[in-house]
C-alpha positions as CSV (number, residue, x, y, z in Angstrom):
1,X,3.9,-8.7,-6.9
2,X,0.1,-9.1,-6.4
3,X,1.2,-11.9,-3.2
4,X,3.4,-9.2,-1.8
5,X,0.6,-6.4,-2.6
6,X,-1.7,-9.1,-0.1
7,X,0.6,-9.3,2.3
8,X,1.0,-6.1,3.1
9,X,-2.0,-4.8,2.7
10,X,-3.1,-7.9,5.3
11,X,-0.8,-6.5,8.0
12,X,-1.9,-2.4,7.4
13,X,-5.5,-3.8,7.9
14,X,-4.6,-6.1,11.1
15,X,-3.5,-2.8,12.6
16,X,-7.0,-1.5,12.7
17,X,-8.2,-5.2,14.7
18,X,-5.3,-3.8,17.6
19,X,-7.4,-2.4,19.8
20,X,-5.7,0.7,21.1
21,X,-1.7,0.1,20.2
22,X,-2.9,-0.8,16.6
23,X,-3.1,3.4,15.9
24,X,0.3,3.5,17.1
25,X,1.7,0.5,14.8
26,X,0.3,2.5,12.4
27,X,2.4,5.7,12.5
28,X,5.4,3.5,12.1
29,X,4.0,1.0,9.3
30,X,2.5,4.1,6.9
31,X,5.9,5.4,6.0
32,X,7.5,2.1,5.5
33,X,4.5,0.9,3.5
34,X,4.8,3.8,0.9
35,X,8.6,2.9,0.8
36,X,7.6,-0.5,-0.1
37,X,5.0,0.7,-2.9
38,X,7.7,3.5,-4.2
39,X,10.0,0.0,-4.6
40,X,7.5,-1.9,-6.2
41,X,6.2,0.5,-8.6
42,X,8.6,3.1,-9.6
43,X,8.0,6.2,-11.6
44,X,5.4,8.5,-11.2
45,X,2.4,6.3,-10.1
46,X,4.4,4.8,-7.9
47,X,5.0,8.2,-6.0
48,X,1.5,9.3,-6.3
49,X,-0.1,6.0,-5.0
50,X,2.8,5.8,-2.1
51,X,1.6,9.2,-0.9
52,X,-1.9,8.0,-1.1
53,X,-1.0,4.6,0.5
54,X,0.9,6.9,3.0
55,X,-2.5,8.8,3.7
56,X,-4.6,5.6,3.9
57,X,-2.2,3.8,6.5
58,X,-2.0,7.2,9.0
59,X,-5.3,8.4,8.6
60,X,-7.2,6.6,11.3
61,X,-10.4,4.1,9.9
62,X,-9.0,3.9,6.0
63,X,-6.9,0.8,6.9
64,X,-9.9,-1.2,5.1
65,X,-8.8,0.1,1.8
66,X,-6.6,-2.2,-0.1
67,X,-4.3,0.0,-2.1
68,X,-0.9,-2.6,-2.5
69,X,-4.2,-4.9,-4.5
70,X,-5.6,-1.8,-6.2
71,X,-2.6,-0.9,-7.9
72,X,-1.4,-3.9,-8.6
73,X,-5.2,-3.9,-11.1
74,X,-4.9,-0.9,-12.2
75,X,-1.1,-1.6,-13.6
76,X,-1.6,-5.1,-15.0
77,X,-5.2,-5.3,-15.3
78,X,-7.3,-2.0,-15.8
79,X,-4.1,-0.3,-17.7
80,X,-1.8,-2.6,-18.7
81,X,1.0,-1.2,-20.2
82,X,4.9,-2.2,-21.3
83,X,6.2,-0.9,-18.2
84,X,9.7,-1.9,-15.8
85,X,8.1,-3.3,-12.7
86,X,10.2,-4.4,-9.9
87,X,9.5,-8.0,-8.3
């Protein structure tokens, strides 16, 4: 999970080094990215961090902000708790 959390959070921040298409990429890559984070981390937090990761990827110069990573800490690291986490 935390290579996939890399990976996608590498191509959301590679938008922002696009010079003028890369605003673009991102109006199509915010909603599948919060798909992707709704899928890897069901359940609440995984809605509340998909609307945030959402936010981050359409709201232009926040691409910087690694969310896939961050939760993938705060789940397994900073809260760890018995929880049903898909691969």
């Amino acid at each position: 999970m935390l290579r996939n959390g890399i990976f996608y959070d590498g191509i959301g921040m590679l938008t922002m080094a696009i010079p003028v298409i890369g605003p673009f990429i991102d109006i199509l890559w915010a909603p599948y990215s919060a798909k992707k984070m709704m899928e890897m981390y069901p359940g609440k937090k995984g809605k509340v961090m998909a609307t945030f990761n959402f936010l981050e990827e359409i709201l232009p110069y926040t691409d910087f902000i690694p969310s896939f990573t961050l939760m993938w800490l705060f789940t397994f690291v900073f809260f760890p708790e018995k929880i049903s986490v898909k691969a």
